[in-house]
C-alpha positions in Angstrom: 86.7 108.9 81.8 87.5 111.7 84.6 90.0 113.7 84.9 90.9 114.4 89.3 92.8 117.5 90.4 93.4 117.6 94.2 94.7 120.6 95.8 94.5 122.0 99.6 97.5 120.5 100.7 100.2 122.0 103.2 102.2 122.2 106.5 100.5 122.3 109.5 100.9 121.7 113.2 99.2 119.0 115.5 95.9 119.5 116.3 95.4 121.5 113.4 93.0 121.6 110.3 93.2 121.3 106.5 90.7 120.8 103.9 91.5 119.0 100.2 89.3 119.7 97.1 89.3 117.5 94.0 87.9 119.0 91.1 86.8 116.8 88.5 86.1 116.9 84.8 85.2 114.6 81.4 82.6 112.6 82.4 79.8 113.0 84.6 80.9 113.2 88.1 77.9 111.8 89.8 78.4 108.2 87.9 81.5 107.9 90.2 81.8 106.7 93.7 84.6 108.8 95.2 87.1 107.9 97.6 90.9 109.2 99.1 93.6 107.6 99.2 96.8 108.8 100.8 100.9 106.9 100.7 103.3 108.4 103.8 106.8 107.6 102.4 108.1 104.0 102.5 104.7 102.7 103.1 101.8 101.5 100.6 99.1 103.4 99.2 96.0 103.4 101.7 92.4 104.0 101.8 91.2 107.4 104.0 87.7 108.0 103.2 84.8 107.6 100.5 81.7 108.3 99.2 78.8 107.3 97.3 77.5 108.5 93.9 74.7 110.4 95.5 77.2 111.7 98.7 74.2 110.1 100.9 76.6 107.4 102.2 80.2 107.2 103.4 82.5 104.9 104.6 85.7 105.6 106.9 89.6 104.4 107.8 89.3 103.7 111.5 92.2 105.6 111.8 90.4 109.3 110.6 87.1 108.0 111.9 85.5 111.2 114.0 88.6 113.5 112.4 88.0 113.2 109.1 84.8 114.4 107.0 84.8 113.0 103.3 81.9 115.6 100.9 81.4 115.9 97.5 79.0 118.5 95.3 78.0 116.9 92.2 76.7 119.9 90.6 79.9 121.4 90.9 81.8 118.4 89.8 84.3 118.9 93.7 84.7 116.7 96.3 86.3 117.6 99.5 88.1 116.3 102.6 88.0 118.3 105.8 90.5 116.8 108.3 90.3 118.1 112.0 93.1 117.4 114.9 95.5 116.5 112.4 98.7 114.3 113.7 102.1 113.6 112.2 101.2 110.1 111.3 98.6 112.0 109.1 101.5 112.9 107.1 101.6 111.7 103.2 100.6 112.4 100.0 96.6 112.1 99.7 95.2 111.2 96.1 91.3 112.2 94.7 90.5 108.6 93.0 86.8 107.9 91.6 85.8 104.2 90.2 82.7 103.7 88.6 83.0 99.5 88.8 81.0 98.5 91.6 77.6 99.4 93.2 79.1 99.3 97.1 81.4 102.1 98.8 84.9 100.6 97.9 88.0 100.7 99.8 90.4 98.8 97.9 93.1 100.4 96.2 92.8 98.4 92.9 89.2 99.3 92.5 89.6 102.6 91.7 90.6 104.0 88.0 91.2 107.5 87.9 93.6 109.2 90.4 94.8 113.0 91.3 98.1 113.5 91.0 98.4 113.7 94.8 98.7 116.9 96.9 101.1 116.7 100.3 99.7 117.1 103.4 102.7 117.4 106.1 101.6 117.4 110.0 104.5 118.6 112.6 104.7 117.8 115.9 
């Protein structure tokens, strides 16, 4: 199994910037796809933004589409997400997950089977 510990989270205004790293450990990190998740309060958990094993392929929420920018260095065992012009419905709490299941770029929740503990990301208007 993996072990996912995001950090980067924090307050920023419209239009601004933030990046999340996940660090990862146990198992090898490359054997995962990646993907991040993120719950705004009152709402369900919803799918941002992953990536393949190899980081050559990535798939996108249309909602971050162009803002958004999903990564990941193997050989470091860190994944990233740099998220440009930020807006308050950005706000939540975004999750590092990894699933290992399925050969395609999943978006589905339930899919996944190790999560981060979740890091806050709070966009003011």
């Amino acid at each position: 199994q993996v072990q996912l510990v995001e950090s980067g989270g924090g307050l920023v205004q419209a239009g601004g910037s933030l990046r999340l790293s996940c660090a990862a450990s146990g198992r090898t990190f490359s054997a995962y796809i990646m993907g991040w998740f993120r719950q705004a309060p009152g709402k369900e958990r919803e799918f941002v933004a992953a990536i393949s094993r190899s980081g050559g392929s990535t798939k996108y929420a249309d909602s971050v589409k162009g803002r958004f920018t999903i990564s990941r260095d193997n050989a470091r065992n860190t994944g990233a997400l740099q998220m440009n012009s930020l807006k308050p419905e950005d706000t939540a709490v975004y999750y590092c997950a990894a699933e290992a299941r399925t050969s395609y770029i999943s978006s589905r929740t339930y899919e996944y089977d190790y999560w981060g503990q979740g890091t806050q990301v709070t966009v003011s208007s």
